[in-house]
C-alpha positions, -999 to +999 in steps of 0.1 A: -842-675-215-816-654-201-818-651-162-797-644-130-792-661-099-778-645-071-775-651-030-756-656+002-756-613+012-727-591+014-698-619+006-726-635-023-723-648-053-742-647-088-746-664-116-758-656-151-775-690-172-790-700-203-821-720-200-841-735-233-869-752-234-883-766-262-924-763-271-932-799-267-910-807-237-918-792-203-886-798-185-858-766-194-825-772-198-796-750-182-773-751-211-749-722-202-742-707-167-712-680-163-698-655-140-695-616-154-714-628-188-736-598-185-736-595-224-746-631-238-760-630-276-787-656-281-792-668-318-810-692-333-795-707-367-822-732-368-849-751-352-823-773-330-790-749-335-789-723-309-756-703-310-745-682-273-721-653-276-706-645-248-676-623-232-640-639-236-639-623-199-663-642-183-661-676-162-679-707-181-691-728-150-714-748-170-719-756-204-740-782-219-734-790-257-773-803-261-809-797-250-846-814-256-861-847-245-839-868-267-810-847-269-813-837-307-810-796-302-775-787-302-757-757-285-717-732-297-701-711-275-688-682-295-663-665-271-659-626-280-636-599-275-649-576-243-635-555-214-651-555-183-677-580-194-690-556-222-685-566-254-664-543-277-665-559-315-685-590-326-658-611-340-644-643-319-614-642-300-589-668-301-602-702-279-567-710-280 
């Protein structure tokens, strides 16, 4: 699930995350949370694989390379070219 947090009135702050939770577990996991990541792209390459895109422009605050009871699901970061936190091609830039 993709969601925002946000607070703290005119000076505030926000936050866009990344929770997963898995069928048989009820605890979620925040696996991603970023600032200006307005455009994330979720996919699922299997079961326990999830892949996040997200804009080379945003801030990674958190990032969590795992998720489920015993740890097994396993999360990329795929950073992509953007401007302004909107995403302008689909290839990855450089991590570099």
């Amino acid at each position: 699930m993709f969601y925002r947090e946000f607070g703290g009135g005119a000076a505030g702050w926000q936050y866009e995350a990344i929770l997963v939770r898995e069928a048989e577990d009820d605890t979620p996991t925040v696996v991603l949370k970023l600032k200006q990541g307005y455009q994330v792209v979720l996919r699922w390459v299997e079961p326990k694989r999830l892949e996040i895109s997200y804009p080379d422009s945003a801030r990674v605050d958190h990032w969590q390379s795992w998720f489920g009871r015993v740890g097994e699901g396993r999360v990329e970061l795929i950073r992509l070219k953007s401007k302004n936190g909107i995403l302008i091609d689909r290839k990855p830039a450089c991590l570099g």
